[in-house]
Biopython code that builds the backbone (N, CA, C, O; Angstrom):
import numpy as np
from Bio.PDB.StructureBuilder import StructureBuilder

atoms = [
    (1, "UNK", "N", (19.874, -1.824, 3.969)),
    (1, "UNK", "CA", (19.017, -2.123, 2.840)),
    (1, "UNK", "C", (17.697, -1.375, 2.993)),
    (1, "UNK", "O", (17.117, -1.371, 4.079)),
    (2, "UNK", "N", (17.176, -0.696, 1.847)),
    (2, "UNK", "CA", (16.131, -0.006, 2.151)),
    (2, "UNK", "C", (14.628, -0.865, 1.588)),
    (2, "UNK", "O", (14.699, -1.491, 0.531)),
    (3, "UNK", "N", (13.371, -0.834, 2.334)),
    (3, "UNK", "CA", (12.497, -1.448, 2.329)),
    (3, "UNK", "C", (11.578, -0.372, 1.719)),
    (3, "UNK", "O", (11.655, 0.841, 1.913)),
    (4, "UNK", "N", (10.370, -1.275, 0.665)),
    (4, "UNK", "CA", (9.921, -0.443, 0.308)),
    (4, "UNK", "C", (8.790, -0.955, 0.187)),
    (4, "UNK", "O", (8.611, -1.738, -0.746)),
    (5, "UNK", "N", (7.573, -0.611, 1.223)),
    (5, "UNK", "CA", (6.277, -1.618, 1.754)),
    (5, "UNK", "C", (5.200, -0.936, 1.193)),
    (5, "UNK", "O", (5.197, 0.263, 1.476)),
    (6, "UNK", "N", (4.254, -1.332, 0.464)),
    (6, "UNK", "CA", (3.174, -1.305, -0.596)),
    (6, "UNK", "C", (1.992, -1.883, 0.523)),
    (6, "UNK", "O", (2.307, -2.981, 0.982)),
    (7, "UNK", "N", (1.218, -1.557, 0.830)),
    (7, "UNK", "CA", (0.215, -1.701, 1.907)),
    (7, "UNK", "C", (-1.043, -1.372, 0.534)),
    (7, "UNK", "O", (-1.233, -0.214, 0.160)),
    (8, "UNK", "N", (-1.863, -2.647, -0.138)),
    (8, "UNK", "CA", (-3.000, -2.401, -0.604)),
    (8, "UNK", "C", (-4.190, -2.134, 0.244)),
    (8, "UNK", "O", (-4.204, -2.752, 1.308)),
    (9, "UNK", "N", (-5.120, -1.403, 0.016)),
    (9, "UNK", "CA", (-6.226, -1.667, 0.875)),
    (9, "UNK", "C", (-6.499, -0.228, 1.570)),
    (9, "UNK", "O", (-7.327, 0.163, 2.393)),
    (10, "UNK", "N", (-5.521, 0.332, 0.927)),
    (10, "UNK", "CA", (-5.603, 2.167, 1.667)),
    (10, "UNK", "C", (-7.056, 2.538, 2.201)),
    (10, "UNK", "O", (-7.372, 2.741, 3.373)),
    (11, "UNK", "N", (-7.804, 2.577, 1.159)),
    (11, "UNK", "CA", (-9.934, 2.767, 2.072)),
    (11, "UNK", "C", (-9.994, 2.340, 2.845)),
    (11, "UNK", "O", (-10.624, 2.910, 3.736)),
    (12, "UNK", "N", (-9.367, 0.944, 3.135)),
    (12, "UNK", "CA", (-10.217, 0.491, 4.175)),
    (12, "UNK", "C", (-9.859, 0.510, 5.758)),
    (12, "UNK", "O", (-8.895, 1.219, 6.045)),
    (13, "UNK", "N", (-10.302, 0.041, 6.497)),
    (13, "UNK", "CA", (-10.177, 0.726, 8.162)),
    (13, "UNK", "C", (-8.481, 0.242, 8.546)),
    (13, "UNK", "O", (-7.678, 1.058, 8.998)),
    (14, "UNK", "N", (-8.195, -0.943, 8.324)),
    (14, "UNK", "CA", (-7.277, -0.765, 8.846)),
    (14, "UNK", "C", (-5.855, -0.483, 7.822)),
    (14, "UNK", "O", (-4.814, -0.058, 8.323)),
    (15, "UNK", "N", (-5.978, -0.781, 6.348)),
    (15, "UNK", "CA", (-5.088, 0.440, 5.899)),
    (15, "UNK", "C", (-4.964, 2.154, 6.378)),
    (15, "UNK", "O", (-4.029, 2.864, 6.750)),
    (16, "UNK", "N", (-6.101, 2.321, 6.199)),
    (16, "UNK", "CA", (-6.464, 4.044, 6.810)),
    (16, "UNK", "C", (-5.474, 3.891, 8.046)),
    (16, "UNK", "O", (-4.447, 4.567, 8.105)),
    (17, "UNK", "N", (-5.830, 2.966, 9.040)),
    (17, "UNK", "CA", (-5.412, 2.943, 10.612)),
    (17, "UNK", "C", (-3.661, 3.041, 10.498)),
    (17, "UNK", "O", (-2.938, 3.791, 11.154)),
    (18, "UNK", "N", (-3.249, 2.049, 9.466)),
    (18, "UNK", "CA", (-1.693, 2.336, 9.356)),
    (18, "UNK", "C", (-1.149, 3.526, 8.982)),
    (18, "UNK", "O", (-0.125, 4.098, 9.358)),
    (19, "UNK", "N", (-2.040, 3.833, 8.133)),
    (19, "UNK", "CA", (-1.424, 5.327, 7.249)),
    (19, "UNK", "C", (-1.681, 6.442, 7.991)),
    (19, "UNK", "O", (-1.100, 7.468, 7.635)),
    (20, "UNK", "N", (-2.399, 6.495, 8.925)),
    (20, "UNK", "CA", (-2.736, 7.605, 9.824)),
    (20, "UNK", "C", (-1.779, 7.620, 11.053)),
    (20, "UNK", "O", (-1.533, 8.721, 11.546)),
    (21, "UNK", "N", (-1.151, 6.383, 11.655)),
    (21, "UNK", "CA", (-0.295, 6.366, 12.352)),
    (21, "UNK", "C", (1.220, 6.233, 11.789)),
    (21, "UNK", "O", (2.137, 6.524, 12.556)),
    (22, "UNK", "N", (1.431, 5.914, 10.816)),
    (22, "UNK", "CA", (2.669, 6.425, 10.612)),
    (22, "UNK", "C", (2.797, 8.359, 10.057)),
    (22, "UNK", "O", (3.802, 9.064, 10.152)),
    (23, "UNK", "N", (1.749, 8.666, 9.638)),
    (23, "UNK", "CA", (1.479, 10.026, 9.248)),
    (23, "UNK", "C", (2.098, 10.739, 10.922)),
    (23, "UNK", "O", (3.083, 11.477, 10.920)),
    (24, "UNK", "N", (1.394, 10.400, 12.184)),
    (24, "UNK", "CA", (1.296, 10.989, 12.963)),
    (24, "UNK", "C", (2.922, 10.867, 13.892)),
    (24, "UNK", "O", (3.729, 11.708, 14.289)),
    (25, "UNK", "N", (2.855, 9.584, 13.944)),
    (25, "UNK", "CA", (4.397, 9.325, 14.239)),
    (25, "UNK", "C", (5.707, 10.211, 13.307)),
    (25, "UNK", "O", (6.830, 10.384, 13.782)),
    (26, "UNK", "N", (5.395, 10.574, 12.280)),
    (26, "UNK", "CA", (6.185, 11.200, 11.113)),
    (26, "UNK", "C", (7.332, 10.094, 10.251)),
    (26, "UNK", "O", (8.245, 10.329, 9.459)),
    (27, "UNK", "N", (6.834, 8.933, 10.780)),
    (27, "UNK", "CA", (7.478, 8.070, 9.959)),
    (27, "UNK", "C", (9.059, 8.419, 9.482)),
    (27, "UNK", "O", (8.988, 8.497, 8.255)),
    (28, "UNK", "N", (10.473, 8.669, 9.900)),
    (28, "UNK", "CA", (11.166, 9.232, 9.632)),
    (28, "UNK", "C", (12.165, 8.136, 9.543)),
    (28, "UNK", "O", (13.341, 8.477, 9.667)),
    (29, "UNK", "N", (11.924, 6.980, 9.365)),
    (29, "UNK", "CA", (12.583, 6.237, 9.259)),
    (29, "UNK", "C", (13.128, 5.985, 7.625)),
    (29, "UNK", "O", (12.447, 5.329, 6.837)),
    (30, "UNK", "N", (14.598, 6.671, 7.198)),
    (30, "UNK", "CA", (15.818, 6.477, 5.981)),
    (30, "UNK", "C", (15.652, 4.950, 5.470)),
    (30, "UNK", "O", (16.215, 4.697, 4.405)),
    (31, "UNK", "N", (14.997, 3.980, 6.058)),
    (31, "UNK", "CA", (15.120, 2.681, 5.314)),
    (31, "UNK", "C", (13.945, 2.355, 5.230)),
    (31, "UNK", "O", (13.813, 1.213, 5.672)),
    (32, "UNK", "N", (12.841, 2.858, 4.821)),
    (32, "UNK", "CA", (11.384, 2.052, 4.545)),
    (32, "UNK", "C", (10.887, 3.635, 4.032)),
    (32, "UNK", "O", (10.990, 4.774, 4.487)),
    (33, "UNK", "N", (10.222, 2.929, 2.679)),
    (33, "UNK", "CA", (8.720, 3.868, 1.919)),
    (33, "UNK", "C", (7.795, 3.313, 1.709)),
    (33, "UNK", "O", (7.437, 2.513, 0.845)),
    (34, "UNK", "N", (7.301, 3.829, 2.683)),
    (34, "UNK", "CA", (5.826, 3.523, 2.677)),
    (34, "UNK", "C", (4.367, 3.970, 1.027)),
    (34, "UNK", "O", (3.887, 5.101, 0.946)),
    (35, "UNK", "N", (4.115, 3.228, 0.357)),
    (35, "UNK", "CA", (3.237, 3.061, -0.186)),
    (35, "UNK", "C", (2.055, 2.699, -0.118)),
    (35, "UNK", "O", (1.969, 1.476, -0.006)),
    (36, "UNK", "N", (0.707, 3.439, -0.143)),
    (36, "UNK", "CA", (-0.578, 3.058, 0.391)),
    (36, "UNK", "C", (-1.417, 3.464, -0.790)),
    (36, "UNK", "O", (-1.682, 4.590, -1.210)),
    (37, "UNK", "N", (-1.952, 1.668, -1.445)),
    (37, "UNK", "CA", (-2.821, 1.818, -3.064)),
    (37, "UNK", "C", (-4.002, 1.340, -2.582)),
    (37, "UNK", "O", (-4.000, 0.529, -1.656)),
    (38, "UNK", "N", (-4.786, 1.643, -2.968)),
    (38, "UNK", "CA", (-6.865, 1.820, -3.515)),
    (38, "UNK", "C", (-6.689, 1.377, -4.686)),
    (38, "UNK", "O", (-5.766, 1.292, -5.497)),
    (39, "UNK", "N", (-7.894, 1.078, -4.603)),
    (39, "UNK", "CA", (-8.170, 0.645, -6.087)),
    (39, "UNK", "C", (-8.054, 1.869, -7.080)),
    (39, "UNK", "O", (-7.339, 1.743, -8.074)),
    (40, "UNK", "N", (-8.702, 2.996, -6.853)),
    (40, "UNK", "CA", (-8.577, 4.015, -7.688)),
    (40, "UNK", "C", (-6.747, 4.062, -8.140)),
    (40, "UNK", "O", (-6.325, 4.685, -9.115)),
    (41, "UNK", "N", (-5.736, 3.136, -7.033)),
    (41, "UNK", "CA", (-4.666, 3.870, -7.694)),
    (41, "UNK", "C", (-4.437, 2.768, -9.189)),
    (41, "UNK", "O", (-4.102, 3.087, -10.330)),
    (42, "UNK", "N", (-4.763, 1.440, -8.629)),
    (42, "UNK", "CA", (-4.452, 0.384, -9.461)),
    (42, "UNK", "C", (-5.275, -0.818, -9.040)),
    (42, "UNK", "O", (-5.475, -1.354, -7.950)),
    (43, "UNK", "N", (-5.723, -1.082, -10.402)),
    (43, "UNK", "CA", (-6.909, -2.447, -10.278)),
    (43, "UNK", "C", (-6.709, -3.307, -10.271)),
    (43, "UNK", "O", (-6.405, -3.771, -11.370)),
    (44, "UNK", "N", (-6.698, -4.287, -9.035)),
    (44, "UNK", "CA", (-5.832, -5.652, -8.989)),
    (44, "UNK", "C", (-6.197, -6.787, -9.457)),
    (44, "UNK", "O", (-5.608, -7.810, -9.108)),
    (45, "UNK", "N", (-7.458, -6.820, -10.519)),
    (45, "UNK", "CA", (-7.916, -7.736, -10.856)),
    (45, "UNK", "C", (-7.298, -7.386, -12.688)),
    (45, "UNK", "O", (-7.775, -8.075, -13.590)),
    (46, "UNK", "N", (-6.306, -6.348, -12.998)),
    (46, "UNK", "CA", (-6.229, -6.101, -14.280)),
    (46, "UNK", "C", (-4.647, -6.239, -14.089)),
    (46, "UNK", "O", (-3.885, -5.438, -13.547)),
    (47, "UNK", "N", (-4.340, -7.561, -14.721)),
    (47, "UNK", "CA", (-2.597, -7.856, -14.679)),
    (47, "UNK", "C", (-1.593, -6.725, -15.415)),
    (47, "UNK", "O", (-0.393, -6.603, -15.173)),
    (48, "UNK", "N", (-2.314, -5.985, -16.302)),
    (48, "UNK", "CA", (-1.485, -4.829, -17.239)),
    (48, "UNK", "C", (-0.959, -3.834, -15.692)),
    (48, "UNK", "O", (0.189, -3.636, -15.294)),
    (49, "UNK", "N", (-2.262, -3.362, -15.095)),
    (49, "UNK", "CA", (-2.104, -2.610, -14.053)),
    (49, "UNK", "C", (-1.243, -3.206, -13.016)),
    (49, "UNK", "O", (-0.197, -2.701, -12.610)),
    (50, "UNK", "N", (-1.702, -4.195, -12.660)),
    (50, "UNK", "CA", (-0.577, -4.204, -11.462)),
    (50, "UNK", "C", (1.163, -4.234, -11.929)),
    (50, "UNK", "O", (2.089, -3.662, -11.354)),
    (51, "UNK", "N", (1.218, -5.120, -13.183)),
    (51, "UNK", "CA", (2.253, -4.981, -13.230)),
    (51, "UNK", "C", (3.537, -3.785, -13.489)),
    (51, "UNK", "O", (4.748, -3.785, -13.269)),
    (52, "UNK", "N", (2.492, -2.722, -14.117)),
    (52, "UNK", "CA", (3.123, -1.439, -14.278)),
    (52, "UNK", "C", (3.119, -0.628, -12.779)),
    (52, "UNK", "O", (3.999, 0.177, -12.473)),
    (53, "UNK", "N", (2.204, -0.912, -12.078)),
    (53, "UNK", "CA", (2.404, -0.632, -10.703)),
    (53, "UNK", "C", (3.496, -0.880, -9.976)),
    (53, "UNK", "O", (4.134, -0.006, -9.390)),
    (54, "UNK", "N", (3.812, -2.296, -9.979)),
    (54, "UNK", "CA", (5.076, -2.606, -9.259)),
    (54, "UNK", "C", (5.901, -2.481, -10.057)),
    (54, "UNK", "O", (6.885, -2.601, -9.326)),
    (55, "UNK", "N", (6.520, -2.237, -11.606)),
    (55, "UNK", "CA", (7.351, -1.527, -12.055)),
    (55, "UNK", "C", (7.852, -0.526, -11.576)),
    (55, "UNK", "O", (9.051, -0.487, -11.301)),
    (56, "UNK", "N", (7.172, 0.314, -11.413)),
    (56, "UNK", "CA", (7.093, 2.106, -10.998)),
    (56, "UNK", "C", (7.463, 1.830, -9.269)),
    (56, "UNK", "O", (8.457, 2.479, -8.943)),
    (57, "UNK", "N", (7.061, 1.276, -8.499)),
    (57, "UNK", "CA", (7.237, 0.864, -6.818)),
    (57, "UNK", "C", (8.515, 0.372, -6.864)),
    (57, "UNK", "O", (9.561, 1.009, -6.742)),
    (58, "UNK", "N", (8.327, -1.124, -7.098)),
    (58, "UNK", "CA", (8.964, -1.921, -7.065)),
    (58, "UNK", "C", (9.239, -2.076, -5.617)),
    (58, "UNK", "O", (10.377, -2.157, -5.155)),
    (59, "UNK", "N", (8.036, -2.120, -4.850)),
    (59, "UNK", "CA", (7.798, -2.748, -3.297)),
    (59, "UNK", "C", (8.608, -4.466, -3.011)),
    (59, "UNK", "O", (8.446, -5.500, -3.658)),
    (60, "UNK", "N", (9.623, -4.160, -1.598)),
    (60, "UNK", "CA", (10.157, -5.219, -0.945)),
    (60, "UNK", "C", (9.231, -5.969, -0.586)),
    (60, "UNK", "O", (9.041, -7.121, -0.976)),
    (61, "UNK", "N", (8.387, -5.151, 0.438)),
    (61, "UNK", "CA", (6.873, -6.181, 1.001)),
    (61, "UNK", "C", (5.943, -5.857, 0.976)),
    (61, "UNK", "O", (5.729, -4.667, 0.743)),
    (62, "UNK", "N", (5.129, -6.558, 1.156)),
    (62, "UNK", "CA", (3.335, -6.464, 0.444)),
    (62, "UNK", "C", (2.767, -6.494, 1.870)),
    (62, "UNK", "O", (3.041, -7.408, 2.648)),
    (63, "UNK", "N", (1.889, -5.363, 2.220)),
    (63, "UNK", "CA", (0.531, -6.181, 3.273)),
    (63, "UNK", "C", (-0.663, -5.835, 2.680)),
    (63, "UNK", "O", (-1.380, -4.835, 2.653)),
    (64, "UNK", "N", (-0.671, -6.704, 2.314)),
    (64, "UNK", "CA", (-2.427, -7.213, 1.812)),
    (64, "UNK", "C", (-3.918, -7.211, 2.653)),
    (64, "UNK", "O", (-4.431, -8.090, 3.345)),
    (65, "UNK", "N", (-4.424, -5.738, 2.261)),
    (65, "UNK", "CA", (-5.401, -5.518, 3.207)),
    (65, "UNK", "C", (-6.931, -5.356, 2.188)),
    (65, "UNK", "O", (-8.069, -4.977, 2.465)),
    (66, "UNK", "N", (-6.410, -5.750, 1.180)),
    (66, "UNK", "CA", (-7.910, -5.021, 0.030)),
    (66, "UNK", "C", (-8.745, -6.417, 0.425)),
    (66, "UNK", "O", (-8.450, -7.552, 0.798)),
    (67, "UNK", "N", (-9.649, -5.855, 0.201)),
    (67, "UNK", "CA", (-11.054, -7.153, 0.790)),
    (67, "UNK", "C", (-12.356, -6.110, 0.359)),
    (67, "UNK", "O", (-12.358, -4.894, 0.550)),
    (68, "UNK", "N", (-13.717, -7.097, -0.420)),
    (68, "UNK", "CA", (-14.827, -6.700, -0.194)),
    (68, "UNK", "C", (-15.631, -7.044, 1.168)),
    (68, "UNK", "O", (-15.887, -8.211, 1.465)),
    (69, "UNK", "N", (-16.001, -5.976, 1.954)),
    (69, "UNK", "CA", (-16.900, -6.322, 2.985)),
    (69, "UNK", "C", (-18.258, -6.584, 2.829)),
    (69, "UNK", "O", (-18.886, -5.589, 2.467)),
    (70, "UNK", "N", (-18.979, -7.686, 2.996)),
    (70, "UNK", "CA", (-20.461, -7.220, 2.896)),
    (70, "UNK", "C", (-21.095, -7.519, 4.461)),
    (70, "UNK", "O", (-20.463, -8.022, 5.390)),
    (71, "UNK", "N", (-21.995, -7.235, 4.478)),
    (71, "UNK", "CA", (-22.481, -6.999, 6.089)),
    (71, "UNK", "C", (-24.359, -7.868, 6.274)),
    (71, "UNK", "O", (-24.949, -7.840, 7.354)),
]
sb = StructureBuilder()
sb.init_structure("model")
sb.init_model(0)
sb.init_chain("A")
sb.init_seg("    ")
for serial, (resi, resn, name, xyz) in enumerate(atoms, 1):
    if name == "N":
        sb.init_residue(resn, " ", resi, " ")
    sb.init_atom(name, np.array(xyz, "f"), 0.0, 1.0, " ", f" {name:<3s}", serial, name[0])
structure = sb.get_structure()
């Protein structure tokens, strides 16, 4: 069965941190696509958007990394 993992949160450190290590590893694994969204790709506070998002994906699993930081 092929997996198809949607990782929101791409900007931030530890989306970046995933996407840079599977980049480097070469990720060559036939049963998982990896997907990595920003807000620029789709605005998760606008239900039109996401839902045409996961239309078009149609991601198995979600890791949920989008967060505002303030300091």
């Amino acid at each position: 069965m092929s997996k198809t993992i949607l990782v929101a949160g791409r900007s931030g450190m530890i989306g970046n941190a995933i996407q840079q290590v599977l980049s480097q590893s070469g990720n060559k694994s036939n049963s998982e696509k990896w997907i990595f969204m920003s807000s620029k790709d789709c605005d998760l506070r606008m239900k039109s958007q996401v839902q045409s998002f996961f239309e078009k994906h149609r991601p198995t699993h979600i890791i949920y990394l989008a967060a505002n930081v303030g300091g």
